[in-house]
NUPASE-415390 format. One record per residue (C-alpha): x, y, z; residue in one letter. Coordinates in nm, 2 decimals. Example, Ala and Ser with C-alpha at 12.3 -4.5 7.8 and 13.67 -1.06 7.14 Angstrom:
(node (1.23 -0.45 0.78) "A");
(node (1.37 -0.11 0.71) "S");
END
This chain:
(node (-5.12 0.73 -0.56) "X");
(node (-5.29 0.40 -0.54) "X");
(node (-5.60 0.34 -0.75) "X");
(node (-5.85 0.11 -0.88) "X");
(node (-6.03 0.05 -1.20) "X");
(node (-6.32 -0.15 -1.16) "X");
(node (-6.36 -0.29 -1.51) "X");
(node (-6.10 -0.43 -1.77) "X");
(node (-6.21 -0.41 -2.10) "X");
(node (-5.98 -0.20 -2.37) "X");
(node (-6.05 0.16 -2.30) "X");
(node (-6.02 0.06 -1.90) "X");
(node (-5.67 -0.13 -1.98) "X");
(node (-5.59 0.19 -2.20) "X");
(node (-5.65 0.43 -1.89) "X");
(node (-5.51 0.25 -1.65) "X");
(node (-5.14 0.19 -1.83) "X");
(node (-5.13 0.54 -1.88) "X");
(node (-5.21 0.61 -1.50) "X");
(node (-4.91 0.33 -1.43) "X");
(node (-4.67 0.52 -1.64) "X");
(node (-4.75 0.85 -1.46) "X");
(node (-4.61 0.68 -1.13) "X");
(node (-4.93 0.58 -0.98) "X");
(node (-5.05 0.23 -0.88) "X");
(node (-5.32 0.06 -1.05) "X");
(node (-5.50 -0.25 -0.96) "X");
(node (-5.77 -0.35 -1.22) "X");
(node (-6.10 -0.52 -1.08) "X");
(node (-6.31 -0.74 -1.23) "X");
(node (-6.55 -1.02 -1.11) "X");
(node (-6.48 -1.26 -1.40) "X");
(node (-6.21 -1.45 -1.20) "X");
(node (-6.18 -1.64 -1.56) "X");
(node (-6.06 -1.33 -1.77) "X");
(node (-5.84 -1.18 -1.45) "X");
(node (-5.63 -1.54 -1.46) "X");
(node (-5.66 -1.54 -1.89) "X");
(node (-5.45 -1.18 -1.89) "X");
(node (-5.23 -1.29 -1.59) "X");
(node (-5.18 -1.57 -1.82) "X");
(node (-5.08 -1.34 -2.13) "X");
(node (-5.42 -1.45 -2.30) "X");
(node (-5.63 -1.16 -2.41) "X");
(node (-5.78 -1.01 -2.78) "X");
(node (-5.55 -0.87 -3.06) "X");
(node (-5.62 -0.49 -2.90) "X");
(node (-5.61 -0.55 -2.58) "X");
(node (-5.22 -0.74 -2.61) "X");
(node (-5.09 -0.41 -2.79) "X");
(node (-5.20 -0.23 -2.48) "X");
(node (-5.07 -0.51 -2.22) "X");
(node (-4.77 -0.57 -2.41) "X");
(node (-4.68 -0.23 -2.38) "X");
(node (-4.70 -0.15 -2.03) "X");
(node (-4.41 -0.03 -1.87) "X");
(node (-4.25 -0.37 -1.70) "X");
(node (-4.15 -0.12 -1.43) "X");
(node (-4.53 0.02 -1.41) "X");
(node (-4.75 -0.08 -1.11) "X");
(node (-5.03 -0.27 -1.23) "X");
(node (-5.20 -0.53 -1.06) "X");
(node (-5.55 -0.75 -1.15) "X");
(node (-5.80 -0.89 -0.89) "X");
(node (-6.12 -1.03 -0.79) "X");
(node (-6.10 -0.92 -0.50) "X");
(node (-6.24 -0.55 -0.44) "X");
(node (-6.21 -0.53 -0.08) "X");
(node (-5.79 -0.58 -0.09) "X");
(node (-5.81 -0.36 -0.41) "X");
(node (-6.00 -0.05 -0.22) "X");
(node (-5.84 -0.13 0.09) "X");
(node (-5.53 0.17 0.00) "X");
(node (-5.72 0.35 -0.27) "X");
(node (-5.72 0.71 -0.30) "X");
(node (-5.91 0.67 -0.62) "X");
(node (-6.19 0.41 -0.75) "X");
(node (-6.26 0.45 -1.16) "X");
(node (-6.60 0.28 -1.24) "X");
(node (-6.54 0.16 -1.56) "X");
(node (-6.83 0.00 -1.61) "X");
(node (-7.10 0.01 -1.93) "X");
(node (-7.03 0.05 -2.27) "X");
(node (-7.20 0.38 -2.39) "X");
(node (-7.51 0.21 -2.51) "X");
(node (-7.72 0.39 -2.22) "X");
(node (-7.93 0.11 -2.15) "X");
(node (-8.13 0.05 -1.82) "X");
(node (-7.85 -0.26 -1.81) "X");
(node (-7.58 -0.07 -1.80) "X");
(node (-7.71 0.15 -1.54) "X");
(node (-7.76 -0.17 -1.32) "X");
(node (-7.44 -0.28 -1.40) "X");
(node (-7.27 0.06 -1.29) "X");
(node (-7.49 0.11 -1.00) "X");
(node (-7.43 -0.26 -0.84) "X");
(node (-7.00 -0.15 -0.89) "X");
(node (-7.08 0.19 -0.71) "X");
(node (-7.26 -0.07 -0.44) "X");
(node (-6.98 -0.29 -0.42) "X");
(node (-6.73 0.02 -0.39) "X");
(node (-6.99 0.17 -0.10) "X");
(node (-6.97 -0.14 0.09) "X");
(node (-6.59 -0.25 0.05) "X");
(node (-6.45 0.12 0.09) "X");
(node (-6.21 0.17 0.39) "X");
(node (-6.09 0.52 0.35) "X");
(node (-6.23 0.87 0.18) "X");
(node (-6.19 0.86 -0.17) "X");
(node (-6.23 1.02 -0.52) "X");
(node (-6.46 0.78 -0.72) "X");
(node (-6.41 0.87 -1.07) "X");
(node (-6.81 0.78 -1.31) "X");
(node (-6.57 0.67 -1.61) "X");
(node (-6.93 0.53 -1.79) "X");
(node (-6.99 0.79 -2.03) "X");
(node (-7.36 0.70 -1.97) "X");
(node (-7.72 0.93 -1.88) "X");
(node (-7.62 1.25 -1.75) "X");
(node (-7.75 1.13 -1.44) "X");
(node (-7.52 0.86 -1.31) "X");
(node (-7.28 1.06 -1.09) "X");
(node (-7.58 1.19 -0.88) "X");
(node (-7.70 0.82 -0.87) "X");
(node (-7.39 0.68 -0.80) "X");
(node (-7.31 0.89 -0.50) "X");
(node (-7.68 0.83 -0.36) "X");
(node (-7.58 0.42 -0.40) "X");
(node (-7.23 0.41 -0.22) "X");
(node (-7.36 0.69 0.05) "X");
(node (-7.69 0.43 0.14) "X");
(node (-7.37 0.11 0.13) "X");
(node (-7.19 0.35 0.36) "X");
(node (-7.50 0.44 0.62) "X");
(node (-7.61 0.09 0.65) "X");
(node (-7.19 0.00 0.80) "X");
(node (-7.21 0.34 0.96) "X");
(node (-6.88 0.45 0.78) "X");
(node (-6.81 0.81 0.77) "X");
(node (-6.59 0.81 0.48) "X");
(node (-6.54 1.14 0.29) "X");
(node (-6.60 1.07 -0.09) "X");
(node (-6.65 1.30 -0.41) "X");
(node (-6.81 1.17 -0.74) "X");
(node (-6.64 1.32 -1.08) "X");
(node (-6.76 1.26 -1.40) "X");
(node (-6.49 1.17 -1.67) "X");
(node (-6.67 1.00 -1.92) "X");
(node (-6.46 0.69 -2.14) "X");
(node (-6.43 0.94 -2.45) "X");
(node (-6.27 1.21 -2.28) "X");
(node (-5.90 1.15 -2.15) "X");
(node (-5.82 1.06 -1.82) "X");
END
């Protein structure tokens, strides 16, 4: 199964190797071209390079900028997004992923609300990618799960 993570921080890096070593394919996004080239690079914090150095050299993981190539063969999208702090920012920052997601999916797709923030966000994040979707008249199937960062993927 190919899927994205949109977000690369430790708990997102921590998800996705696990999701590698199960045999799926996982492309991290993120918008900060700077830090995607820094961990391409093998530059990264003490916690994250336990995680990274440990990825299974056979696993497929992948980093990018670029959410359109990313999505372009994913079955699933994690937003990964926020940092548990429930703050109107983090809502914005979650809600303009879902938009980016809405208007660069190609095919129907699980998106998976990995945010762990207001109880709310699933129903919000559908209502965001369905209104990117209706104004490219796409009629992609999609379902919005809930699987908050503290619970296991």
């Amino acid at each position: 199964m190919k899927i994205s993570v949109m977000g690369i921080e430790y708990n997102q890096l921590l998800s996705g190797k696990v999701l590698a070593e199960m045999g799926n394919e996982v492309t991290y996004i993120s918008q900060d071209n700077k830090r995607i080239e820094n961990i391409k690079r093998g530059y990264y914090n003490a916690d994250e390079a336990m995680v990274i150095k440990s990825m299974d050299t056979e696993a497929s993981v992948g980093f990018t900028t670029d959410i359109q190539e990313a999505l372009l063969d994913s079955n699933m999208c994690f937003i990964a997004e926020g940092n548990l702090n429930n703050t109107t920012d983090d809502m914005i920052k979650i809600l303009k992923t879902a938009q980016m997601v809405g208007a660069n999916m190609s095919k129907d797709m699980f998106i998976v609300d990995r945010s762990g923030i207001f109880n709310s966000s699933t129903d919000a994040i559908q209502e965001v990618i369905q209104e990117e979707l209706s104004k490219r008249n796409a009629r992609f199937s999609f379902q919005v799960i809930a699987n908050p960062d503290f619970l296991k993927a």
